[in-house]
FIMAR-728217 format. One record per residue (C-alpha): residue number from 1; residue in three letters; x negated, y, z negated. Coordinates in Angstrom, 2 decimals. Layout:
REM residues N
   pos   code        xx        yy        zz
   NUM    ALA         X         Y         Z
...
END
This chain:
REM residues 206
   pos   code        xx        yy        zz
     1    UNK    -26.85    -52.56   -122.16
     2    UNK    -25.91    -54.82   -125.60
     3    UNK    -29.36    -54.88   -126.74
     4    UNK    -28.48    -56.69   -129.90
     5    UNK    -26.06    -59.02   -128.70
     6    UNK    -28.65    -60.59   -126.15
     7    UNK    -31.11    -60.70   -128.43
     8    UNK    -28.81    -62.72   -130.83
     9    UNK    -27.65    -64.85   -127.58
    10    UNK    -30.67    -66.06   -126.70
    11    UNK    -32.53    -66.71   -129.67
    12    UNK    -29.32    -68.82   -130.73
    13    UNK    -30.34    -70.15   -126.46
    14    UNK    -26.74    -70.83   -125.58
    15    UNK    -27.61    -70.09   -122.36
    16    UNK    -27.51    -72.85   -119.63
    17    UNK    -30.84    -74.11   -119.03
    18    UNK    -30.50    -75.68   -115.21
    19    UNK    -30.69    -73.22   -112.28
    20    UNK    -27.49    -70.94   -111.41
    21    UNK    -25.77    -72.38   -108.22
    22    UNK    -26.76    -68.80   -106.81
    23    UNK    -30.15    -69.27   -106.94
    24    UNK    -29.93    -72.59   -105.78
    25    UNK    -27.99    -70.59   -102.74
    26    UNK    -30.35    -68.31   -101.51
    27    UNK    -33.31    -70.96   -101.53
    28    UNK    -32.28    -70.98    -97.74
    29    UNK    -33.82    -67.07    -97.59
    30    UNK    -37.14    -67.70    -99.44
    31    UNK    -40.52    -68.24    -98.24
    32    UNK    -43.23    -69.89   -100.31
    33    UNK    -46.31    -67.12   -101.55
    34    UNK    -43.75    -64.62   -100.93
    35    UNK    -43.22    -61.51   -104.50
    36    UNK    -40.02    -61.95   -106.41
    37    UNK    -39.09    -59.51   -109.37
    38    UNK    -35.86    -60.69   -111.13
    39    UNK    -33.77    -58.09   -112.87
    40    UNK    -32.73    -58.95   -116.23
    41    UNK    -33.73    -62.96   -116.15
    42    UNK    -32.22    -64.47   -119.43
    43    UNK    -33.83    -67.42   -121.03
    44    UNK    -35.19    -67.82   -117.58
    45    UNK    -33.96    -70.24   -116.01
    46    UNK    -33.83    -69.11   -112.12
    47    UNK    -37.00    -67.18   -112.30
    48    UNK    -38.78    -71.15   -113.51
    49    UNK    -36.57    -72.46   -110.59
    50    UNK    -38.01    -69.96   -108.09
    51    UNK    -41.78    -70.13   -109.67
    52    UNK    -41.30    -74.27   -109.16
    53    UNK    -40.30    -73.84   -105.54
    54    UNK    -43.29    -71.56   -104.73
    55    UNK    -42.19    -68.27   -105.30
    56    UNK    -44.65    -65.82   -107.43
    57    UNK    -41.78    -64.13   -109.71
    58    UNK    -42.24    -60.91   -111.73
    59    UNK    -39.48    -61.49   -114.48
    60    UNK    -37.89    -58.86   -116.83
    61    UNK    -35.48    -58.74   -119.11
    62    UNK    -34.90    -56.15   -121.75
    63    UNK    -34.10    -59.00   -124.59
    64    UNK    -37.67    -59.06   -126.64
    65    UNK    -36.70    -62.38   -128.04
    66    UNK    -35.60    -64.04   -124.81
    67    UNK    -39.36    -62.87   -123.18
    68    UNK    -41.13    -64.19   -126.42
    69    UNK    -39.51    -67.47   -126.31
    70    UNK    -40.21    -68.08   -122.27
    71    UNK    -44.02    -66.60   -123.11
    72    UNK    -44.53    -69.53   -125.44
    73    UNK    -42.82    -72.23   -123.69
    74    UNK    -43.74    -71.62   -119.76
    75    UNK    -46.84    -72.16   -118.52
    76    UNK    -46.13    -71.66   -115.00
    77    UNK    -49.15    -69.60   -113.36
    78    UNK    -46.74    -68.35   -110.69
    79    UNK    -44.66    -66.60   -113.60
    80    UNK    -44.81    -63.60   -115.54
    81    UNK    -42.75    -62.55   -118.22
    82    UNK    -42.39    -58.60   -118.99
    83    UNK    -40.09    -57.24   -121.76
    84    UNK    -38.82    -54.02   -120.36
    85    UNK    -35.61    -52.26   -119.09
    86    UNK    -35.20    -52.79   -115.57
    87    UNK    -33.50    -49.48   -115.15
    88    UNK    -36.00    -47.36   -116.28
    89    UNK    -39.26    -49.85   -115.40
    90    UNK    -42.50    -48.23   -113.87
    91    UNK    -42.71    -51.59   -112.44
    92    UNK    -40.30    -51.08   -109.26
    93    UNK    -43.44    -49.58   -107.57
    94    UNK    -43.05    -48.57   -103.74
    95    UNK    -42.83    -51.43   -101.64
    96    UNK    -44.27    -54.06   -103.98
    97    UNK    -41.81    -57.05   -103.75
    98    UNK    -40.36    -59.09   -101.14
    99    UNK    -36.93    -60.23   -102.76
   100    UNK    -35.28    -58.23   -105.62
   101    UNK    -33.08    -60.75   -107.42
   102    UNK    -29.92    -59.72   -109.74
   103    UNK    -27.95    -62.10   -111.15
   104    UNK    -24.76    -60.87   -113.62
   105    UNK    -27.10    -57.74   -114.25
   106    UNK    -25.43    -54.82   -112.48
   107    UNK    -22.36    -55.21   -113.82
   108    UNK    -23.81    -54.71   -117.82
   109    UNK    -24.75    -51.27   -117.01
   110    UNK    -23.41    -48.04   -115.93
   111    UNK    -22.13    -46.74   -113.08
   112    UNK    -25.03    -44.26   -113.12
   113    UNK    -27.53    -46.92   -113.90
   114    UNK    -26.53    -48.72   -111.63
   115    UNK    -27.17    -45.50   -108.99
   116    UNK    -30.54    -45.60   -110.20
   117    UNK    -31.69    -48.76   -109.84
   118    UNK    -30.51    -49.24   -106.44
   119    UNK    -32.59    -46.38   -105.61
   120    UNK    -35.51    -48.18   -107.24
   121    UNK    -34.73    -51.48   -106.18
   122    UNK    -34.88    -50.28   -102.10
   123    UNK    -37.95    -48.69   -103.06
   124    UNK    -39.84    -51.72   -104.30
   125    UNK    -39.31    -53.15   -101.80
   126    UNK    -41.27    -54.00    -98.70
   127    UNK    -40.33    -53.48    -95.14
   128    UNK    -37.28    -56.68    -94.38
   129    UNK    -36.95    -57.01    -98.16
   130    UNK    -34.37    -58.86    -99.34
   131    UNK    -31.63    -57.64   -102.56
   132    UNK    -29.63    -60.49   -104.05
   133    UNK    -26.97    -59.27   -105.71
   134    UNK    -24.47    -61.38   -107.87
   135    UNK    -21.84    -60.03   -110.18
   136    UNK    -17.92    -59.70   -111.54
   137    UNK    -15.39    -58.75   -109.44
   138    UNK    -12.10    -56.28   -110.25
   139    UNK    -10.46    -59.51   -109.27
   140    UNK    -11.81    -61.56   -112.51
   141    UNK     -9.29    -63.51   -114.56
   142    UNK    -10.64    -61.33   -117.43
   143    UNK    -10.64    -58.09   -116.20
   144    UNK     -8.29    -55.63   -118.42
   145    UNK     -9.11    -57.22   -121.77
   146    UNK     -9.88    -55.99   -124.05
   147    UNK    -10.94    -52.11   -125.02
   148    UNK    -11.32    -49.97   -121.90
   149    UNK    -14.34    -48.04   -122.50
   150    UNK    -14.60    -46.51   -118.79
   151    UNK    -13.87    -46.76   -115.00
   152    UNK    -13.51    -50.57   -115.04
   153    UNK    -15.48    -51.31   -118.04
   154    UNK    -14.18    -53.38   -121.17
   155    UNK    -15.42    -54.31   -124.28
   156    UNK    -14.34    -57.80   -124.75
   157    UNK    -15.61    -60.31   -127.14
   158    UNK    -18.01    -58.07   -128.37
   159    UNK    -19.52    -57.69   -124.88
   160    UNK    -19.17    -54.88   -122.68
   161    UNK    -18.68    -55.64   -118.73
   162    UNK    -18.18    -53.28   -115.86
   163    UNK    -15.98    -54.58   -112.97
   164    UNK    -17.20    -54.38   -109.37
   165    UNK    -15.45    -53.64   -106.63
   166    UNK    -16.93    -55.27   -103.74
   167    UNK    -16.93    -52.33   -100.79
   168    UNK    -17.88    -49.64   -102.78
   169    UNK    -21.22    -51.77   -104.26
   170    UNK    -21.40    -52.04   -100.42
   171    UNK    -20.99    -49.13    -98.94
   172    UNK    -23.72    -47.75   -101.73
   173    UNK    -26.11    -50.41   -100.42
   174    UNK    -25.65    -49.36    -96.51
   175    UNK    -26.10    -45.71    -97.92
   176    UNK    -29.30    -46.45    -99.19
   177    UNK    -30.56    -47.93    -95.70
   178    UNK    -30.32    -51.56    -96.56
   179    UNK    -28.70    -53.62    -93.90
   180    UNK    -26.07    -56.23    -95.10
   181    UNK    -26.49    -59.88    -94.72
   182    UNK    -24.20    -61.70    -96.48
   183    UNK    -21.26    -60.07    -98.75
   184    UNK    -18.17    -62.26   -100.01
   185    UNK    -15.81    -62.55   -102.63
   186    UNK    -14.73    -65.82   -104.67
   187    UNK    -14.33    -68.24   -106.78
   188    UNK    -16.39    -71.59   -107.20
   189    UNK    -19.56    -69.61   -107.43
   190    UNK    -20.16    -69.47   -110.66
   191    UNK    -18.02    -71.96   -112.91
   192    UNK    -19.01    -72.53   -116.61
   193    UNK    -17.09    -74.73   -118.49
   194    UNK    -13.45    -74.09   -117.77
   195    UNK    -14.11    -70.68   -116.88
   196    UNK    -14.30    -69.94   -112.61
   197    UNK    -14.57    -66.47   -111.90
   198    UNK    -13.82    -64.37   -109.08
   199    UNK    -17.65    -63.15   -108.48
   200    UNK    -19.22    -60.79   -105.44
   201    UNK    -22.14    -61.92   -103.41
   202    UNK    -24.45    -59.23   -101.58
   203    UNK    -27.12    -60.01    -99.94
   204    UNK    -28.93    -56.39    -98.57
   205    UNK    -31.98    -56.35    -96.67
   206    UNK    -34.13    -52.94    -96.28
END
C-alpha cells in the first residue's frame, strides 16, 4: 500500500469529510449495539457516521497521521482508532465482528493480499456476518493509465490502483463460504467532483 502518499493525503485532509453514499447505503443492514471493524478508514469519516448511528466500530487504517488526527479530534465512546495494517492485523480474531466494512481498500493492495484478508475477514467474523465490499471496477474511465505495474494494476498520479473484476472478487467470496447478498456494477455510486466511476458493490454474508 502507498504508505507515504496517505500519510501526506491526509495530513494535507483533502479528504471529504461527510459520509460516503455507500455507507449511507448499507445503513438499511445495520443493527444498533451490533461490532463493526472498518478496513482502512481514512480521515474517518464513515466509521464517525456508523459510531453516530449506534454502531460500536473498531477502525484501522495503516496511515499513522490519519489515526493521530481522528485520536485528537473524536471523542466518540463508541469509536476506536488503531494504527495498523489491516492485512497483516492480529485484530481479525475468530468470530469477533458482526460487519466487516471495506470501502476503496481492496483494490490498493495485491492480489495476494487481497487472498489473505478475505481469509481473515470470514474469519472475524461471527456466524450471519456481514462483508461490505466497495471498490474500482476494470470498467473505470481510468483504468489503463498510466504505468502498468501488474495484472490490472497502474501507477497513476503517483498512486497505485488495482482493477477489479467483479465475478472473480465473487466467485473468491462464495469460495470462502460467504453467501452473496447484493453484488452490482455502476456508476452514480461514488461521484466526486466531476469524476463518476464505474465501482463494484459486494455485499457477502458468512
Amino acid at each position: 500500500m502507498d504508505y507515504q502518499y496517505w500519510n501526506d493525503y491526509y495530513t494535507k485532509e483533502l479528504a471529504p469529510k461527510k459520509p460516503s453514499q455507500f455507507a449511507i447505503d448499507i445503513m438499511k443492514y445495520l443493527e444498533k449495539d451490533k461490532k463493526m471493524v472498518e478496513l482502512g478508514c481514512g480521515n474517518g469519516r464513515d466509521s464517525i457516521f456508523f459510531s453516530e448511528n449506534g454502531i460500536n466500530v473498531l477502525a484501522i487504517d495503516q496511515s499513522d497521521k490519519s489515526i493521530d488526527l481522528l485520536k485528537s479530534s473524536c471523542k466518540n465512546d463508541k469509536i476506536e482508532f488503531i494504527a495498523d495494517d489491516f492485512i497483516r492485523t492480529s485484530i481479525l480474531n475468530n468470530e469477533t465482528f458482526d460487519y466487516v466494512y471495506s470501502r476503496f481498500t481492496i483494490h490498493s493492495i495485491l492480489e495476494e493480499e487481497e487472498d489473505i484478508l478475505i481469509k481473515k475477514v470470514y474469519n472475524s467474523l461471527k456466524p450471519k456476518g456481514l462483508f461490505f465490499i466497495e471498490v474500482r471496477s476494470i470498467k473505470d474511465d481510468i483504468y489503463g493509465l498510466g504505468l502498468k505495474v501488474g495484472r490490472n494494476t497502474y501507477i497513476y498520479n503517483e498512486h497505485r490502483r488495482r482493477f477489479i473484476v467483479m465475478e472473480e472478487l465473487v466467485e473468491k467470496l462464495k469460495s470462502l463460504g460467504f453467501n452473496i447478498v447484493f453484488e452490482k456494477e455502476s456508476d452514480n455510486y461514488a461521484v466526486y467532483k466531476d469524476q463518476n466511476p464505474i465501482i463494484i458493490r459486494v455485499i457477502g454474508r458468512k
